[in-house]
Backbone and ligand atoms as CSV (ligand in chain L), in Angstrom:
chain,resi,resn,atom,element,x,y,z
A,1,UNK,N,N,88.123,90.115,80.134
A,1,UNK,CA,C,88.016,91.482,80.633
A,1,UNK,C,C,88.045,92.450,79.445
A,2,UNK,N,N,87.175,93.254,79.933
A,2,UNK,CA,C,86.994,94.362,78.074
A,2,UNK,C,C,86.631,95.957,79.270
A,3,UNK,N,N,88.175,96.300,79.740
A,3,UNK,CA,C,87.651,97.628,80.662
A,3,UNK,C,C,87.315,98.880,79.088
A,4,UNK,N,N,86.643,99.463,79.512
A,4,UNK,CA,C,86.420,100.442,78.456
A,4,UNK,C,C,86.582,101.943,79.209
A,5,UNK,N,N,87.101,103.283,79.030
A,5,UNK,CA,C,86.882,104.258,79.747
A,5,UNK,C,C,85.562,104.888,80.145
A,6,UNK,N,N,86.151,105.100,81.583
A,6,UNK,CA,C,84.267,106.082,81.679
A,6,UNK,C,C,84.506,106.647,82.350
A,7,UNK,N,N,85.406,108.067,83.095
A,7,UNK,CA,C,85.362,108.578,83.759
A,7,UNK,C,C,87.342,109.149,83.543
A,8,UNK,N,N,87.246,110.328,83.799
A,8,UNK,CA,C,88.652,111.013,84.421
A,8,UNK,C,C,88.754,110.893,85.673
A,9,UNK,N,N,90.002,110.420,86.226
A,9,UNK,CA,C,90.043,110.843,87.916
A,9,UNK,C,C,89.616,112.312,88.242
A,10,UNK,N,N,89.640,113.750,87.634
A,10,UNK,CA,C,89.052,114.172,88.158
A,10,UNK,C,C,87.940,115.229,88.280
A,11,UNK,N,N,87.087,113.706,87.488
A,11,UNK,CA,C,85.892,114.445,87.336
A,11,UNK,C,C,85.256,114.341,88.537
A,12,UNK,N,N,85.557,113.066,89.481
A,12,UNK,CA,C,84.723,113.539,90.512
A,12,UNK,C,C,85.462,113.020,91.733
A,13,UNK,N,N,85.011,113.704,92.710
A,13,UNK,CA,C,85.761,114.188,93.925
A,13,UNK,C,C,85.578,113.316,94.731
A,14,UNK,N,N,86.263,112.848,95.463
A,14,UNK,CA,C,86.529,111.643,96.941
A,14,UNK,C,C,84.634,111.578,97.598
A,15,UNK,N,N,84.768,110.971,97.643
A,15,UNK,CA,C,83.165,111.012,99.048
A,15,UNK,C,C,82.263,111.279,97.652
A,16,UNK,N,N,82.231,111.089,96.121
A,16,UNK,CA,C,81.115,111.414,95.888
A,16,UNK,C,C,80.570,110.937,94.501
A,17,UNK,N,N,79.747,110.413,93.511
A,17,UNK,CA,C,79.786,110.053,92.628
A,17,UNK,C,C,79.256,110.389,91.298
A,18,UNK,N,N,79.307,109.986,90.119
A,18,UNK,CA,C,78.489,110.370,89.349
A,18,UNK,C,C,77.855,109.159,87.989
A,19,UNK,N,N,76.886,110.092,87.949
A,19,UNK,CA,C,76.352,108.896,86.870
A,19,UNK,C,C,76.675,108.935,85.083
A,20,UNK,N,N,76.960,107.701,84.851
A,20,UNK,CA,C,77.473,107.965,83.051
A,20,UNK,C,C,76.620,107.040,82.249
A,21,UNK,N,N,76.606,106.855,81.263
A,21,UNK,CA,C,76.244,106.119,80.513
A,21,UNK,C,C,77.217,105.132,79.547
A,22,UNK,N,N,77.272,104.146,80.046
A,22,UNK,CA,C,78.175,103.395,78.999
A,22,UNK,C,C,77.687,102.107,78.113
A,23,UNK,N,N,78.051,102.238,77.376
A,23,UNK,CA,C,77.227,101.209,76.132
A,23,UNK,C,C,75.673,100.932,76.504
A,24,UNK,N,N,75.047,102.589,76.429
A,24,UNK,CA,C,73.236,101.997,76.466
A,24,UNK,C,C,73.109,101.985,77.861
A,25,UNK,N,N,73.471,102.021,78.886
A,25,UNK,CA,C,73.511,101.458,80.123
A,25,UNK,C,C,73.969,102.783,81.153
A,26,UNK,N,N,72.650,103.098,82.257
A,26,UNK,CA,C,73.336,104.204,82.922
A,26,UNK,C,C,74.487,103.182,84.284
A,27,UNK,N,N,75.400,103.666,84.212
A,27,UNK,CA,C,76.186,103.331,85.577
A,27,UNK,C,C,76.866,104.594,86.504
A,28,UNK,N,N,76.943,103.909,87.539
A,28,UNK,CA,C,76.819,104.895,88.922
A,28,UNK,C,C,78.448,104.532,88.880
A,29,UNK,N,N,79.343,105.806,88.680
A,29,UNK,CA,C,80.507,105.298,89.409
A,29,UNK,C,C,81.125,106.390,90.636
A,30,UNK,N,N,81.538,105.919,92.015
A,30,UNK,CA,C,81.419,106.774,93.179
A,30,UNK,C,C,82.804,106.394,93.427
A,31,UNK,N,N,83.206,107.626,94.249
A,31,UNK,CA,C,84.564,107.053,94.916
A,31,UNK,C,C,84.264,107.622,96.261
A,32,UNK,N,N,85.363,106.519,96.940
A,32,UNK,CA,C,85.265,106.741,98.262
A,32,UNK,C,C,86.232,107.793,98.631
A,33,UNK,N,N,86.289,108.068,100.244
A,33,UNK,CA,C,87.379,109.136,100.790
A,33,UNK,C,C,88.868,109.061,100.591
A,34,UNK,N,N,89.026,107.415,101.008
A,34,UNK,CA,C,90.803,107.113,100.645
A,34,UNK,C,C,90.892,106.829,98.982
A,35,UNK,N,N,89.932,107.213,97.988
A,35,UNK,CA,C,90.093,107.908,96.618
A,35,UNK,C,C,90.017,106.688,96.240
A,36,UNK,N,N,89.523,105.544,96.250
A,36,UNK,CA,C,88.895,103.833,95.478
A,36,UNK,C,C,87.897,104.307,94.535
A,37,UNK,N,N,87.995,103.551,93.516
A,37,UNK,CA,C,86.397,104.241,92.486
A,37,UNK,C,C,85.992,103.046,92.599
A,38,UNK,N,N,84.498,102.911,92.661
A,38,UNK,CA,C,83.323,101.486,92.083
A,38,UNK,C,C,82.362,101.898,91.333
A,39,UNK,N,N,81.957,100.678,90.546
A,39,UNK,CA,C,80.860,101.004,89.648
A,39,UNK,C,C,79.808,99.951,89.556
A,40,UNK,N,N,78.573,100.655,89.681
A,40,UNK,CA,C,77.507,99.523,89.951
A,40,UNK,C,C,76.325,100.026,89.228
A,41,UNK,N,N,75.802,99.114,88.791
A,41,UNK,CA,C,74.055,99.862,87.725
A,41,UNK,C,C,73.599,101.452,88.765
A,42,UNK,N,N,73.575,101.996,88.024
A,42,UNK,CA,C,72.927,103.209,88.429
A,42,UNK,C,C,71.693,103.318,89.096
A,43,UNK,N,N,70.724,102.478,88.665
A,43,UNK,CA,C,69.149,102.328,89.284
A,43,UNK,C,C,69.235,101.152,90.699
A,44,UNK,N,N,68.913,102.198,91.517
A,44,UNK,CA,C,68.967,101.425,93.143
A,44,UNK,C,C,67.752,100.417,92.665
A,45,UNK,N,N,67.620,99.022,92.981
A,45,UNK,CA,C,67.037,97.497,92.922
A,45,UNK,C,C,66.088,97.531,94.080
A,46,UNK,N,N,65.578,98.818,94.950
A,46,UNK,CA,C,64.391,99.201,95.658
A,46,UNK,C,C,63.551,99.643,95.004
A,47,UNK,N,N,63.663,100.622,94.431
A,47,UNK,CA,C,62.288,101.668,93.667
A,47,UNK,C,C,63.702,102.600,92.650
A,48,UNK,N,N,64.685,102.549,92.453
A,48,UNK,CA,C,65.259,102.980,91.001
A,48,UNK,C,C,65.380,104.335,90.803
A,49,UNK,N,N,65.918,104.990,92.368
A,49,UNK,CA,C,66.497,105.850,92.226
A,49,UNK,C,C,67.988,106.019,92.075
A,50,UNK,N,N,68.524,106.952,91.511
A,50,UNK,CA,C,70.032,106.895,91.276
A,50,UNK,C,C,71.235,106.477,92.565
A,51,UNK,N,N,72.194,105.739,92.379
A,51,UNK,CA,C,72.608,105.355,92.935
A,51,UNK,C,C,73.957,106.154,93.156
A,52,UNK,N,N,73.990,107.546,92.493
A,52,UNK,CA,C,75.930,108.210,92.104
A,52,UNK,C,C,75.370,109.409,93.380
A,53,UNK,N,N,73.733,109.689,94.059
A,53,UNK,CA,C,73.608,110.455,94.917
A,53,UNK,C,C,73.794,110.179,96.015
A,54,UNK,N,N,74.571,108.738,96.644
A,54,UNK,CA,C,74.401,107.706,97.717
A,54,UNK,C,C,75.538,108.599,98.756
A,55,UNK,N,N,75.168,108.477,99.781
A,55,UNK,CA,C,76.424,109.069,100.680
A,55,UNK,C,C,77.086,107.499,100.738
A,56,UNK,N,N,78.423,107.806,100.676
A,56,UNK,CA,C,79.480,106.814,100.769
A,56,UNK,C,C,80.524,106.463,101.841
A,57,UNK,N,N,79.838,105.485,103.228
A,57,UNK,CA,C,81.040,105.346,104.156
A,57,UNK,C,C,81.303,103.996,104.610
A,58,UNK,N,N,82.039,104.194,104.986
A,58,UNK,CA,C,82.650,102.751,105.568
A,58,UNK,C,C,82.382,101.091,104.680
A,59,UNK,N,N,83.238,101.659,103.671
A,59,UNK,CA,C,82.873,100.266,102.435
A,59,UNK,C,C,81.340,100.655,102.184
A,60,UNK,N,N,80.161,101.162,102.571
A,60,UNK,CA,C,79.200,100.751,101.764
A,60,UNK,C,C,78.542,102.345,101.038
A,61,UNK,N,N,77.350,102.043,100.247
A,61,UNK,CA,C,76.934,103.278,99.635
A,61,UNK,C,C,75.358,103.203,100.281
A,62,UNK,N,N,75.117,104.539,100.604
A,62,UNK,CA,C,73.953,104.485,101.409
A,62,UNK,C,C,72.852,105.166,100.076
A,63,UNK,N,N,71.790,104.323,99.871
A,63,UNK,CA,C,71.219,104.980,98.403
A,63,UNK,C,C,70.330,106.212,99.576
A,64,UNK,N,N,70.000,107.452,98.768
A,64,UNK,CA,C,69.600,108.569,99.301
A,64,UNK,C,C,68.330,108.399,99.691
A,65,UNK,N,N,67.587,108.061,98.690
A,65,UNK,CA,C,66.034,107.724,98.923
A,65,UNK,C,C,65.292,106.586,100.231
A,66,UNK,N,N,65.759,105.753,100.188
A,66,UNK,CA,C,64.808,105.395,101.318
A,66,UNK,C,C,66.106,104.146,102.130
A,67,UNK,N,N,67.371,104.830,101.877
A,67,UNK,CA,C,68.952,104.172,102.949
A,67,UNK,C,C,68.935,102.758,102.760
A,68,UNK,N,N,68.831,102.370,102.490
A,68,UNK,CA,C,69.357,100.480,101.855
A,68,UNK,C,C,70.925,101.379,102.006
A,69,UNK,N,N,71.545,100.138,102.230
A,69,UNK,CA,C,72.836,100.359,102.307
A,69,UNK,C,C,73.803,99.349,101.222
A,70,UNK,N,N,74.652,99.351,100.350
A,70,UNK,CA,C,74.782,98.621,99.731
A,70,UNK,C,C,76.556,98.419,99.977
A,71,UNK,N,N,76.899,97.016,100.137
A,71,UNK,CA,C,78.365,97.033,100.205
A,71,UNK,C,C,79.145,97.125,98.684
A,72,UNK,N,N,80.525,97.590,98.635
A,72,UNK,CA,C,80.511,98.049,97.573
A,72,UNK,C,C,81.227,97.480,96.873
A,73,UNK,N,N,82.061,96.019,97.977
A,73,UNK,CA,C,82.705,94.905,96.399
A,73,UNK,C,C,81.285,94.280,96.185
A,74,UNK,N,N,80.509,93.358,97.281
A,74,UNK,CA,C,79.172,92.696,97.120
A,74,UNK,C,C,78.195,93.351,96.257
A,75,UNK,N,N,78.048,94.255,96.762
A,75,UNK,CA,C,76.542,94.792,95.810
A,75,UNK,C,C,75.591,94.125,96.443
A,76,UNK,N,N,76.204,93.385,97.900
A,76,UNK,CA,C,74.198,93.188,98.781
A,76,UNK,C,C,74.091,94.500,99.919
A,77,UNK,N,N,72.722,94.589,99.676
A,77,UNK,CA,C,72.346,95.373,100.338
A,77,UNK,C,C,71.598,94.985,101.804
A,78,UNK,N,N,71.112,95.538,102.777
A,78,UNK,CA,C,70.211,95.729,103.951
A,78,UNK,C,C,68.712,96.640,103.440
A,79,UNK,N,N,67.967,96.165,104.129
A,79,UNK,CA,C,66.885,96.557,104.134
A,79,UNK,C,C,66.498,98.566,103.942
A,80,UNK,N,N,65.774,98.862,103.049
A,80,UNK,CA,C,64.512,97.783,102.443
A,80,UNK,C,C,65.143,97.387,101.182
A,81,UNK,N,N,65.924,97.198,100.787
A,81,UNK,CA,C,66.663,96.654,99.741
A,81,UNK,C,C,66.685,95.119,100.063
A,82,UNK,N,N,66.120,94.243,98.915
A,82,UNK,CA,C,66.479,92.666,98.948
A,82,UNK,C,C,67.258,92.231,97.661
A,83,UNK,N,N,67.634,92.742,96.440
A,83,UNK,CA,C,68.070,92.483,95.536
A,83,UNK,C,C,69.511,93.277,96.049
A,84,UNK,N,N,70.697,92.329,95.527
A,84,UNK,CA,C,72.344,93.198,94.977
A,84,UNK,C,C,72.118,94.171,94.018
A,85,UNK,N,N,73.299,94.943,94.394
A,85,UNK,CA,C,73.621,95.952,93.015
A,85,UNK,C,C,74.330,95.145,92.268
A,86,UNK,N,N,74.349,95.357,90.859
A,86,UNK,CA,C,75.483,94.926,90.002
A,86,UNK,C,C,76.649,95.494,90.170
A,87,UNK,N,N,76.987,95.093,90.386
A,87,UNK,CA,C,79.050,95.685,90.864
A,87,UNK,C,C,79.638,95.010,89.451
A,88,UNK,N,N,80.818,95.920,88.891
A,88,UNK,CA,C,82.263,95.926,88.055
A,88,UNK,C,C,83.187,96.669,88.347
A,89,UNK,N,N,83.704,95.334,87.731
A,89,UNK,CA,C,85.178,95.898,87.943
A,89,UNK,C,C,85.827,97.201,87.613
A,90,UNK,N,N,86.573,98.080,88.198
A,90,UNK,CA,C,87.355,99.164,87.590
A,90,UNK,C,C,88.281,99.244,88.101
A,91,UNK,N,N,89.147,99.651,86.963
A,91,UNK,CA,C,90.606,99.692,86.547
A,91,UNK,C,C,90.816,101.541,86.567
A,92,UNK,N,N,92.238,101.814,87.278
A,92,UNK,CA,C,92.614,103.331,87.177
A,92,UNK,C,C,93.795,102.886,86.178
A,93,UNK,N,N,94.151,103.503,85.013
A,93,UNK,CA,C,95.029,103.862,84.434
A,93,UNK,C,C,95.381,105.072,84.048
A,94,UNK,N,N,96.276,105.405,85.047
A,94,UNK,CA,C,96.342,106.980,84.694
A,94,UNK,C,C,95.566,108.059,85.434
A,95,UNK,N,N,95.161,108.192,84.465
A,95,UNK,CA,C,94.055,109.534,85.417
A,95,UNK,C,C,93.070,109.322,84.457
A,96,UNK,N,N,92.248,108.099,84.055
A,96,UNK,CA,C,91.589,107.541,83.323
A,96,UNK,C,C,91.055,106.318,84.573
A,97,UNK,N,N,89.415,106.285,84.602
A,97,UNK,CA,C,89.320,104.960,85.186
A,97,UNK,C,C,88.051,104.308,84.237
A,98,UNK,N,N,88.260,103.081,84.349
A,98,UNK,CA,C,87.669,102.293,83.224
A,98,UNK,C,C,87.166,101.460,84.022
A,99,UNK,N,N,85.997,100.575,83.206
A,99,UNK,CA,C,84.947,99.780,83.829
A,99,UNK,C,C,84.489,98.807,83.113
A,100,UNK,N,N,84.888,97.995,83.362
A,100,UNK,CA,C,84.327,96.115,82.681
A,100,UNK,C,C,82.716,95.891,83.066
A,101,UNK,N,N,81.799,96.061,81.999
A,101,UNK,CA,C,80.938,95.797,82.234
A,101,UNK,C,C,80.331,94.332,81.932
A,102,UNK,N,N,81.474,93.448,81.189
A,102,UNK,CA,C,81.317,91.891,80.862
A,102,UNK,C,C,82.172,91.135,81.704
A,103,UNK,N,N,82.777,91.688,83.022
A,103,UNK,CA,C,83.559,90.705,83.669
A,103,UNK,C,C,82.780,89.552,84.180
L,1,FES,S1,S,65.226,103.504,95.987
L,1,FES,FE1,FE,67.050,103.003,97.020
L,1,FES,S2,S,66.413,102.396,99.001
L,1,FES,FE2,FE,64.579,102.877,97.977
């Protein structure tokens, strides 16, 4: 495990996400309502729109563009999505949350 920081708790707000770049690599990290953060490749695995604009309920992330729904420990999605998201791990320490992108 190699978590690295990418985000303050509060940079972004319950129900909503944003996109960063960490080592070369854009990633989507979103949190849900009861305040969980996840982080998954940024480019939705349909047509590669951002994935930090997704409305976020009930465990999954709904990508904006054309609703594939993606669960958010899995990273499989429903139609028209046939490929997973890449999902990692993240760690809150603090008011710091960090993200293993070699787990
Ligand atoms: S780009 Fe995400 S569902 Fe089409």
């Amino acid at each position: 495990m190699s978590f690295i920081n990418a985000v303050t708790v509060d940079e972004i707000e319950p129900g909503t996400g944003k996109t960063i770049e960490l080592e070369g690599q854009a990633v989507a990290v979103l949190r849900d309502d009861a305040g969980n953060f996840y982080a998954m490749d940024d480019a939705c695995p349909h047509a590669g729109y951002t994935m930090s604009e997704g409305e976020i309920d009930d465990g999954c992330v709904e990508c904006f563009a054309h609703g594939a729904r993606f669960d958010l420990v899995t990273g499989e999605p429903d139609s028209p999505a046939h490929e997973p998201l890449a999902m990692y791990p993240v760690e809150v320490d603090g008011d710091v949350v960090k993200v293993d992108l070699h787990a």
